[in-house]
ROVO-364919 format. One line per 5 residues: number of its first residue (from 1); their letters; for each residue x, y, z of C-alpha. Coordinates in Angstrom, 3 decimals, padded with zeros to 6 digits. Example, Ala and Ser with C-alpha at 12.3 -4.5 7.8 and 13.67 -1.06 7.14 Angstrom:
1	as	012.300:-004.500:007.800; 013.670:-001.060:007.140
This chain:
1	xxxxx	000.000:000.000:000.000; 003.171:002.200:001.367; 004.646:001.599:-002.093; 001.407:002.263:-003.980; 000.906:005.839:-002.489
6	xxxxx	004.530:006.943:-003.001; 004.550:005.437:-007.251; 001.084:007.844:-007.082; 002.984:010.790:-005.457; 006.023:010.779:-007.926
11	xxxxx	003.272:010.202:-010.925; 001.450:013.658:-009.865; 004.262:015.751:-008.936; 005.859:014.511:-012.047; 002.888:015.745:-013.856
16	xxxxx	002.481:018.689:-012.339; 006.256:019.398:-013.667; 004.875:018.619:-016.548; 001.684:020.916:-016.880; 004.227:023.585:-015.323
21	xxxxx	006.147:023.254:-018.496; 002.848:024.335:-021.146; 003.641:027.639:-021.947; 007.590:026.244:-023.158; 005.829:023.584:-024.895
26	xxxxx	003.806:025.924:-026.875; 006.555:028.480:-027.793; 008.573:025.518:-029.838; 005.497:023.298:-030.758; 006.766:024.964:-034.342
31	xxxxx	009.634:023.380:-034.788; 010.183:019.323:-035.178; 011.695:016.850:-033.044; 010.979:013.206:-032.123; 008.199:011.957:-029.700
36	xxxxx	008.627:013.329:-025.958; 005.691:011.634:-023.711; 004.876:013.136:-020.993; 007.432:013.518:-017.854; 010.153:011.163:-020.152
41	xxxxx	010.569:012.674:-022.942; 012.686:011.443:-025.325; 015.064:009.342:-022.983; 014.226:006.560:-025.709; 016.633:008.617:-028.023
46	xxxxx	019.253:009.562:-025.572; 019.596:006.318:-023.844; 020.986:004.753:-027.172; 023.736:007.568:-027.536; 026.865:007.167:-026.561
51	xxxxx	029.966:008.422:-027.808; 030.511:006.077:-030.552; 026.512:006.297:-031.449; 025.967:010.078:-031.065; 026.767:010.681:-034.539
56	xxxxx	024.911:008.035:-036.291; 022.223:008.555:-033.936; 022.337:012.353:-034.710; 022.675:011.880:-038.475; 019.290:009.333:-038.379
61	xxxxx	017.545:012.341:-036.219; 018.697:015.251:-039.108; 017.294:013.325:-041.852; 014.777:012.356:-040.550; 013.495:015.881:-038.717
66	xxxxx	015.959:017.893:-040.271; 018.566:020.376:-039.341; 016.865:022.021:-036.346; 014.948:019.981:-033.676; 013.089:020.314:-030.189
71	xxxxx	014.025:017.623:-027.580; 012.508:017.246:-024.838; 014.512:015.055:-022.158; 012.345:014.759:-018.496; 011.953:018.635:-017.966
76	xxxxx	014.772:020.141:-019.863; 014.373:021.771:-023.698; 017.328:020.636:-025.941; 017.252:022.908:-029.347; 019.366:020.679:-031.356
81	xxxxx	020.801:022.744:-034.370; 022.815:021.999:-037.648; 020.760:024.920:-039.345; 022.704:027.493:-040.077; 020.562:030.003:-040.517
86	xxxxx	019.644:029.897:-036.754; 023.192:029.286:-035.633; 023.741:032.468:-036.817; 021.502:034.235:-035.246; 022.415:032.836:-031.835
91	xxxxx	026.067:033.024:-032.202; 025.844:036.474:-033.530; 024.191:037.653:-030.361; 026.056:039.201:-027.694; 023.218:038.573:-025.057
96	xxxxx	023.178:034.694:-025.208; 026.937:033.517:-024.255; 026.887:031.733:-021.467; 028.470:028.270:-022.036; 026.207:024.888:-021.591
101	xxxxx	026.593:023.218:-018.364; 028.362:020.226:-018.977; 031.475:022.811:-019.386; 031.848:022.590:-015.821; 033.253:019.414:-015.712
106	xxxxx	036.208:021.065:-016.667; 036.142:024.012:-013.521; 038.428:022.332:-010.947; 040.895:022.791:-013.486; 040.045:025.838:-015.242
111	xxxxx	038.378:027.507:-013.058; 037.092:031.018:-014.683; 039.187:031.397:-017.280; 038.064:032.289:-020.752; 036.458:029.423:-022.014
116	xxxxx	034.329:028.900:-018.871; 033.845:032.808:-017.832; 030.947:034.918:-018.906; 029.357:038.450:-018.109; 031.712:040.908:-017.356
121	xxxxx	034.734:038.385:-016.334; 034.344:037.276:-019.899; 034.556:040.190:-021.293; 037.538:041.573:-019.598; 039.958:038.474:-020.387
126	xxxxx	038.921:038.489:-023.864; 039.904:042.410:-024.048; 043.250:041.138:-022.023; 044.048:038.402:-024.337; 043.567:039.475:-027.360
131	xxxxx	046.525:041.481:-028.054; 048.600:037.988:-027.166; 047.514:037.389:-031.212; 048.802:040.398:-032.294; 051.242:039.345:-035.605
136	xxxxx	054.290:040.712:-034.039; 053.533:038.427:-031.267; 052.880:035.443:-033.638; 055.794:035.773:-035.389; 057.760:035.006:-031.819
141	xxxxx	055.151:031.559:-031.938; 056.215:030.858:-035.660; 059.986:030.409:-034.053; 058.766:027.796:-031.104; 056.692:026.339:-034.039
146	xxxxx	059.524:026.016:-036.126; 061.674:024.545:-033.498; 058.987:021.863:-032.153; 058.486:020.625:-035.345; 061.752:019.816:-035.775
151	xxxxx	061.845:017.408:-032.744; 058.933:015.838:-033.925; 060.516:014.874:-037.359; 063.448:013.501:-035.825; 061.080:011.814:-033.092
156	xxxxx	059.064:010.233:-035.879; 062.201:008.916:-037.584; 062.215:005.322:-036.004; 058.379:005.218:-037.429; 059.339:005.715:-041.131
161	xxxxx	059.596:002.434:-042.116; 056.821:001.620:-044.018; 054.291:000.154:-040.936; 050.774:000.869:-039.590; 051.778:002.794:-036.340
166	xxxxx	049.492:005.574:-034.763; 050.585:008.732:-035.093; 048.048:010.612:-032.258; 050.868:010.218:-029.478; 053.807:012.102:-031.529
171	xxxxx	051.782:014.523:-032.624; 050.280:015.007:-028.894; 053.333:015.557:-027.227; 054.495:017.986:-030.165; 051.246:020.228:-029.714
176	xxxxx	052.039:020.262:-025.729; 055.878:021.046:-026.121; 054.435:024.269:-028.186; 052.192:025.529:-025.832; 053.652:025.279:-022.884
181	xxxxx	056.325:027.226:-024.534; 054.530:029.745:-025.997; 051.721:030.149:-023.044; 054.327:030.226:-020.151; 057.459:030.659:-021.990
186	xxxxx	059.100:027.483:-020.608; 059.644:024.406:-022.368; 058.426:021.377:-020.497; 060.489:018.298:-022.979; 057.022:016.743:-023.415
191	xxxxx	058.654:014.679:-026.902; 061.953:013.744:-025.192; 062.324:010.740:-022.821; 062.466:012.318:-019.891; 058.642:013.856:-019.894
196	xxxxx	057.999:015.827:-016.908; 055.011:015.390:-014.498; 053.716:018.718:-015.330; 053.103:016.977:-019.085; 051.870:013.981:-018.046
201	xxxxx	049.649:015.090:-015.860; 047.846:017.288:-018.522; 047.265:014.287:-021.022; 046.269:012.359:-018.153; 043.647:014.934:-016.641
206	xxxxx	042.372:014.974:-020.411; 041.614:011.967:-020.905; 040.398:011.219:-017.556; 037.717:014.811:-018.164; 037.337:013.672:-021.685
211	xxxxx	035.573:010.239:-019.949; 033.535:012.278:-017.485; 032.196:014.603:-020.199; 030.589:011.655:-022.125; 028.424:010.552:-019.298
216	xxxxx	025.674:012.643:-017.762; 025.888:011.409:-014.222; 029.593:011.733:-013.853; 029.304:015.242:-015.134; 027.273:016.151:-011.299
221	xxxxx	031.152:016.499:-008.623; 029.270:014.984:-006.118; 028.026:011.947:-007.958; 031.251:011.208:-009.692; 032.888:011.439:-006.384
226	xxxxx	030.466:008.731:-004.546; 030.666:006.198:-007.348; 034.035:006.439:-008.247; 036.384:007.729:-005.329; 039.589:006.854:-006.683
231	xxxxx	038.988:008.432:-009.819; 037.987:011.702:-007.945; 041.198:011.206:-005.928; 043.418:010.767:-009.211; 042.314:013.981:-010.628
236	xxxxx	042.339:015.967:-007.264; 046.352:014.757:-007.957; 046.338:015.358:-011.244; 044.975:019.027:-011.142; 047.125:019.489:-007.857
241	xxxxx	050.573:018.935:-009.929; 049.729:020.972:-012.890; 048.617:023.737:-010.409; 051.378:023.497:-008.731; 054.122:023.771:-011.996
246	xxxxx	051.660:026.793:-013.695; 051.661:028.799:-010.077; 055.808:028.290:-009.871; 055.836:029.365:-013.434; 053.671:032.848:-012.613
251	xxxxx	055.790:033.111:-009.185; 059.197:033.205:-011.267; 058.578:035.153:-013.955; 056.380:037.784:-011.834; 059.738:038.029:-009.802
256	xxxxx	061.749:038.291:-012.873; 059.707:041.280:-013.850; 059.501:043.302:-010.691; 063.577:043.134:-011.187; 063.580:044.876:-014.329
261	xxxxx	063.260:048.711:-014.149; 059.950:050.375:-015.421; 056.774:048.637:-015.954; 057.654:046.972:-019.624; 059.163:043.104:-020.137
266	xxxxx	062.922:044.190:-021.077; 063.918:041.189:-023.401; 067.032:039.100:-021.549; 068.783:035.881:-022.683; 067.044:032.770:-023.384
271	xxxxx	069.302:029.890:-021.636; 067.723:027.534:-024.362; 068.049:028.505:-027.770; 070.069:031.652:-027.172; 068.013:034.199:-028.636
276	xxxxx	066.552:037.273:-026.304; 063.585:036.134:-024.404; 059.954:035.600:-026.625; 056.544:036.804:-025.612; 054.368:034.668:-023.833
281	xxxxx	050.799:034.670:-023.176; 051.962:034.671:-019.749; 053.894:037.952:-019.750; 051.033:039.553:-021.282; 048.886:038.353:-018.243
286	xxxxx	051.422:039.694:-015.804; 051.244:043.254:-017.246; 047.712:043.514:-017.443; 045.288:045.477:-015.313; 041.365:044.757:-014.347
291	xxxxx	039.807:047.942:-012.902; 043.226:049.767:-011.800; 044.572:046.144:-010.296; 047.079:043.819:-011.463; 045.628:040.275:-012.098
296	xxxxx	046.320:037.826:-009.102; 048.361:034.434:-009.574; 045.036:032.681:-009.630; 043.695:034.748:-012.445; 046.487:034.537:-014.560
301	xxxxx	047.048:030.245:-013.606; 043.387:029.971:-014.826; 043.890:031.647:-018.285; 047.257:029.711:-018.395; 045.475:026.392:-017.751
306	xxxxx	042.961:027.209:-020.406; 045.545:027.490:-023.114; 047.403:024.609:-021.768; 043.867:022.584:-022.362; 042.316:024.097:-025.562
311	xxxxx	046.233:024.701:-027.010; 046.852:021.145:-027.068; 044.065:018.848:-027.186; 042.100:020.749:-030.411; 045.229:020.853:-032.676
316	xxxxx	046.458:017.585:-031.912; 043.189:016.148:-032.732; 042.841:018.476:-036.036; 046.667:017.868:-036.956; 045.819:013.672:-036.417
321	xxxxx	042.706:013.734:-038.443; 044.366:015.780:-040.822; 047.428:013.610:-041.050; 045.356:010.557:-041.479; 043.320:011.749:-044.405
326	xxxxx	046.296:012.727:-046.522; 048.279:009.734:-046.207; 044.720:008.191:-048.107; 044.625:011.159:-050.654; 048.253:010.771:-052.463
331	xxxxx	047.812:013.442:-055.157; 046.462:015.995:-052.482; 049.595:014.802:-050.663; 051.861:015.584:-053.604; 050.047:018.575:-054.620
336	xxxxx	050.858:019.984:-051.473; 054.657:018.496:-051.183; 055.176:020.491:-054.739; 054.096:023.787:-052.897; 055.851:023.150:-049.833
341	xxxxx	059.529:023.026:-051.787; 058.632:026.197:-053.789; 058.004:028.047:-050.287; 060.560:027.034:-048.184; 063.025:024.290:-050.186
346	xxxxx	064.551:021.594:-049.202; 067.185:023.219:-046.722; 066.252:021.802:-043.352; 068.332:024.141:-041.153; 066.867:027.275:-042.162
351	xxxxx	064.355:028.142:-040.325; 060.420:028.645:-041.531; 058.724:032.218:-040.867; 055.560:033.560:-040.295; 055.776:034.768:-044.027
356	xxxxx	056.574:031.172:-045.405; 053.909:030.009:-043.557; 051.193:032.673:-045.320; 052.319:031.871:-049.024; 051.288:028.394:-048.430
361	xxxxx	047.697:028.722:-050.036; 047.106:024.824:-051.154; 048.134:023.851:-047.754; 045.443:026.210:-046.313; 042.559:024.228:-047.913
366	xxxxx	044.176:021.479:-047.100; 043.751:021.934:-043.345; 040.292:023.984:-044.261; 039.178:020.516:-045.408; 039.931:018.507:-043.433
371	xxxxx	038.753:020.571:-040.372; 035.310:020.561:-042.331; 035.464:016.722:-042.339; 036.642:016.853:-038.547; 035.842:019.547:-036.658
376	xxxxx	038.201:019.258:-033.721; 035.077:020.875:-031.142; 032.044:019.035:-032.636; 029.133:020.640:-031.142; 029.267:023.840:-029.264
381	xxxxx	026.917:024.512:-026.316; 024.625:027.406:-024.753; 022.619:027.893:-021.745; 019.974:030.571:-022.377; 019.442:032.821:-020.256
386	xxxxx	016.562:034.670:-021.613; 014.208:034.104:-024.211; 016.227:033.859:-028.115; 013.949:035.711:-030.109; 014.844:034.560:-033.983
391	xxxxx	013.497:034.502:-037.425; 013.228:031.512:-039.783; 012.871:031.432:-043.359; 011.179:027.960:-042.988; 009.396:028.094:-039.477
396	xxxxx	009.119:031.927:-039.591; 009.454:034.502:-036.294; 009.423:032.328:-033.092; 010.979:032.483:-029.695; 012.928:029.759:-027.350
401	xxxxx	012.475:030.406:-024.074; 014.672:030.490:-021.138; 016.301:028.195:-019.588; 016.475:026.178:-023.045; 020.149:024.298:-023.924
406	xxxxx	021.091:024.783:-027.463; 023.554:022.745:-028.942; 025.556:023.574:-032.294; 026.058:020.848:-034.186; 029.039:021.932:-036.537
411	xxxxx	029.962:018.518:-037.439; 026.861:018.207:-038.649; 026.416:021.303:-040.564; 029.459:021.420:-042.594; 028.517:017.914:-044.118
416	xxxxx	025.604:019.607:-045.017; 024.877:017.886:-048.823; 023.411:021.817:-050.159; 025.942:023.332:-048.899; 028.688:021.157:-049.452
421	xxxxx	028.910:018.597:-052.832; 030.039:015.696:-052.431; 030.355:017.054:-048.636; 032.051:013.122:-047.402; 034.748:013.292:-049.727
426	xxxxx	038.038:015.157:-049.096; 038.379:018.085:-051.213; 040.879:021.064:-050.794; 040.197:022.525:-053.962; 036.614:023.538:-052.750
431	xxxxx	038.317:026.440:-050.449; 040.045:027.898:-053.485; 039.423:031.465:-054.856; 037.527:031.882:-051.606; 035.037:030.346:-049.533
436	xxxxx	032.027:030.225:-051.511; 029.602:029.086:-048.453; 028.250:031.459:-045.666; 031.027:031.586:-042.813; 028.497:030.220:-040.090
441	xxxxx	028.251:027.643:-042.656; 031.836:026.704:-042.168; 032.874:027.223:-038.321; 035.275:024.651:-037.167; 036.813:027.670:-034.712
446	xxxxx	033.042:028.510:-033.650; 032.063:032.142:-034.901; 030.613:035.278:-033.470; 031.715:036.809:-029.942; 033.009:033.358:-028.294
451	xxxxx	035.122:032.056:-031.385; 038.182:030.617:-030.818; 040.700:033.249:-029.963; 043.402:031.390:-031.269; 042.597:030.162:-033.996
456	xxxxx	045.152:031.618:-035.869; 047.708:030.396:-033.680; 046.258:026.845:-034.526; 046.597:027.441:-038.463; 049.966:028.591:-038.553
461	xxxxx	050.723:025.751:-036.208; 049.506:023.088:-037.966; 051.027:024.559:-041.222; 054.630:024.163:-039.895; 053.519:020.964:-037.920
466	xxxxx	052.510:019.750:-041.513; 054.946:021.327:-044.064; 058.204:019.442:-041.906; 056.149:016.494:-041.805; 055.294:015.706:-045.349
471	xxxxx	058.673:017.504:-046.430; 060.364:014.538:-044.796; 058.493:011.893:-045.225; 055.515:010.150:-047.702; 052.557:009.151:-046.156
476	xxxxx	051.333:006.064:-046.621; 047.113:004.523:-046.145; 048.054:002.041:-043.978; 045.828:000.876:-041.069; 042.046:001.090:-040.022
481	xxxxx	040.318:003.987:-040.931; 038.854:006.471:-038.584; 035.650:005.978:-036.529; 034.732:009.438:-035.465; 033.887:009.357:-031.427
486	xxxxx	032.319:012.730:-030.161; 034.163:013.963:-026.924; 034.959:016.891:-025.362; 037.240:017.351:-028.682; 036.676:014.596:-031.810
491	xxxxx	038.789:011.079:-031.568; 038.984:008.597:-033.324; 037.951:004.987:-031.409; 040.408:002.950:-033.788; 043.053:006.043:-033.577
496	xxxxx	045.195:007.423:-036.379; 046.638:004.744:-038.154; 048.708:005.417:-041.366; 052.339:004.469:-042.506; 055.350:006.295:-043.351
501	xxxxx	058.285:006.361:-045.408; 061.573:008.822:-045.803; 061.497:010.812:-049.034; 064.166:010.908:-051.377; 066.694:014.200:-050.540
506	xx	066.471:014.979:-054.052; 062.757:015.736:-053.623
């Protein structure tokens, strides 16, 4: 009987949540979406998506509903949108930026900085950063670029003998050497033997996040500490060690700038490579003022740990996907070998510049393709916080109300068949003489007011990460091909596989 009266209980208050919810239900009865019953919703749908499924799942959904769909799951409104006409719209707006809430997975090691930040905070570490892009700045990068690459051509040497191997790992550790360089200019051996902790702990803490951000109860801190207490534990250490190194970092080179007389970074020696100290995203940090007030060590370790994340884990998964998909695409691959000797020649001591780097147009649609194909940051997520008023060629003038989650789906959307011919296959030549497609068409680095601040830094990156690559050595299709997993960034479940070989010197 006991039983009974409490199933009764949960049934009305459940549909009293449920009556509550009327006036939402009307405002997007407009647009389509699968069957939501009453109280459940469409848990049907999202109980069959996983990682490996999303995709497929997602792709089933769009044809079947099309780009832009209502989703009800218990009480919560999911607007799930490949449409770019609407994406526009919303990530055009400067009112709705606040970041969906499974970003906050990622707080006890970010904490506020930029990509987690919004409202005023937001706005005044974008205004900060920004001038860390500035070309004379890049052109320092371009250097630590040039230099990285390097060690990862000699560290792939061993691989170039003409087996499957997967080159994710390399390429990781090549993508963390630069950023820790250029964030905090100090170099951190990530690709040599002797890794620190500071680097292994960030790959570690990524993965481990990368896990949590997949699953919807793990997401909650207090239910991902009860079921899995060792796992907590881990990252407490893991977020603990990397604190620790970025907060020495600060500590050293605040003291190192006190030193110098007047308030500006006076370039010294760089023990390393013996050049006069670079720029760093760090020293910017350190001279920059909020309301009058220098930024604390906290503030500057959180904007510090947010490069150290986004720097790393994006470009090596854009740099793997992109590495993958040439070594099955020979005459892309030699189309772009031919422009890489006319740029910069077959001289491997001299150094690559920023300028090099720009004259590489082929190369450029190269990576613009193959960032189409695989968007490093699949989907991109908003919380609204008041009603998104928008306008719809198809479902005409209509509102989402508050409270709503919207999720971008730009992997998605730049398959788009319309918009994109032939949008599955792998073709650089598309991105010649221009983009022909509407930029929020085409937004692997997001678009609007929260697009990826560096995503210039990225390009240029993965240009010289590229150009030394395929200068040195052929790329062959060996191995399983990708299977597209959606994370925190896009993986592969089966990895990068290709092959390798040494080129001739005479090429």
């Amino acid at each position: 009987m006991l039983l009974l009266v409490l199933v009764l209980l949960l049934v009305a208050v459940g549909w009293l949540v449920h009556r509550g919810q009327a006036e939402r239900r009307r405002a997007v009865s407009n647009l389509p979406g699968p069957m939501c019953p009453p109280l459940l919703g469409a848990l049907h749908i999202m109980s069959s998506m996983n990682p490996k499924t999303f995709i497929k799942v997602s792709g089933e959904n769009m044809r079947k509903y099309g780009p832009l769909q209502r989703v009800w799951i218990l009480n919560r409104l999911l607007i799930m949108s490949a449409d770019s006409e609407i994406n526009e719209q919303l990530l055009s707006s400067q009112e709705h930026l606040v970041k969906h809430p499974v970003y906050r997975v990622l707080g006890k090691w970010l904490g506020n900085g930029l990509l987690l930040s919004d409202g005023k905070v937001w706005h005044q570490r974008r205004k900060i950063i920004t001038p860390t892009f500035h070309f004379s700045i890049l052109e320092q990068f371009v250097e630590v670029f040039d230099q990285q690459s390097n060690v990862c051509v000699e560290r792939l040497a061993p691989r170039a003998n003409g087996q499957t191997f997967d080159v994710y790992r390399p390429v990781c550790m090549a993508a963390l050497d630069i950023i820790a360089e250029t964030a905090m200019g100090t170099k951190i051996h990530a690709q040599a033997a002797e890794s620190t902790p500071y680097a292994e702990a960030v790959n570690e803490c990524t993965a481990l996040l990368s896990w949590r951000f997949i699953s919807v109860y793990l997401q909650v801190e207090l239910l991902f500490t009860l079921t899995h207490p060792y796992m907590k534990w881990r990252q407490t250490q893991l977020i603990r060690t990397m604190h620790d190194f970025t907060t020495k970092v600060i500590e050293e080179r605040r003291r190192t700038l006190e030193e110098q007389q007047g308030s500006k970074l006076s370039p010294s020696p760089d023990d390393d490579v013996g050049r006069k100290r670079r720029m760093a995203l760090l020293d910017v940090l350190l001279l920059a003022t909020v309301d009058g007030r220098p930024l604390t060590n906290d503030e500057i370790r959180e904007e510090v740990d947010t490069f150290m994340f986004e720097g790393h884990d994006t470009t090596t998964s854009a740099l793997s996907f992109c590495l993958h998909v040439l070594a099955r695409h020979p005459q892309v691959q030699e189309k772009m070998l031919e422009e890489i000797l006319r740029v910069i020649g077959t001289d491997r001591k001299r150094p690559v510049t920023i300028r090099d780097l720009n004259e590489m147009k082929y190369l450029e649609c190269v990576i613009k393709e193959s960032l189409r194909l695989y968007p490093p940051v699949p989907l991109v997520g908003r919380k609204l916080q008041t009603d998104f008023k928008y306008s719809h060629s198809k479902y005409g003038d209509g509102v989402i109300p508050a409270g709503s989650e919207f999720l971008i789906g730009i992997y998605g959307m730049q398959r788009n068949k319309n918009e994109f011919p032939q949008s599955e296959e792998f073709i650089p030549e598309r991105h010649e003489n221009g983009e022909r497609f509407s930029p929020f068409t085409f937004i692997p680095f997001s678009a609007g007011p929260r697009n990826c601040i560096g995503q210039k830094f990225a390009q240029l990156e993965m240009k010289m990460m590229l150009a030394k690559i395929v200068r040195e050595y052929e790329l062959l299709p060996l191995g399983e091909p990708v299977e597209c997993v959606i994370n925190i960034v896009l993986r592969s479940d089966t990895g990068f596989q290709l092959g390798m070989r040494r080129r001739n010197d005479t090429q």
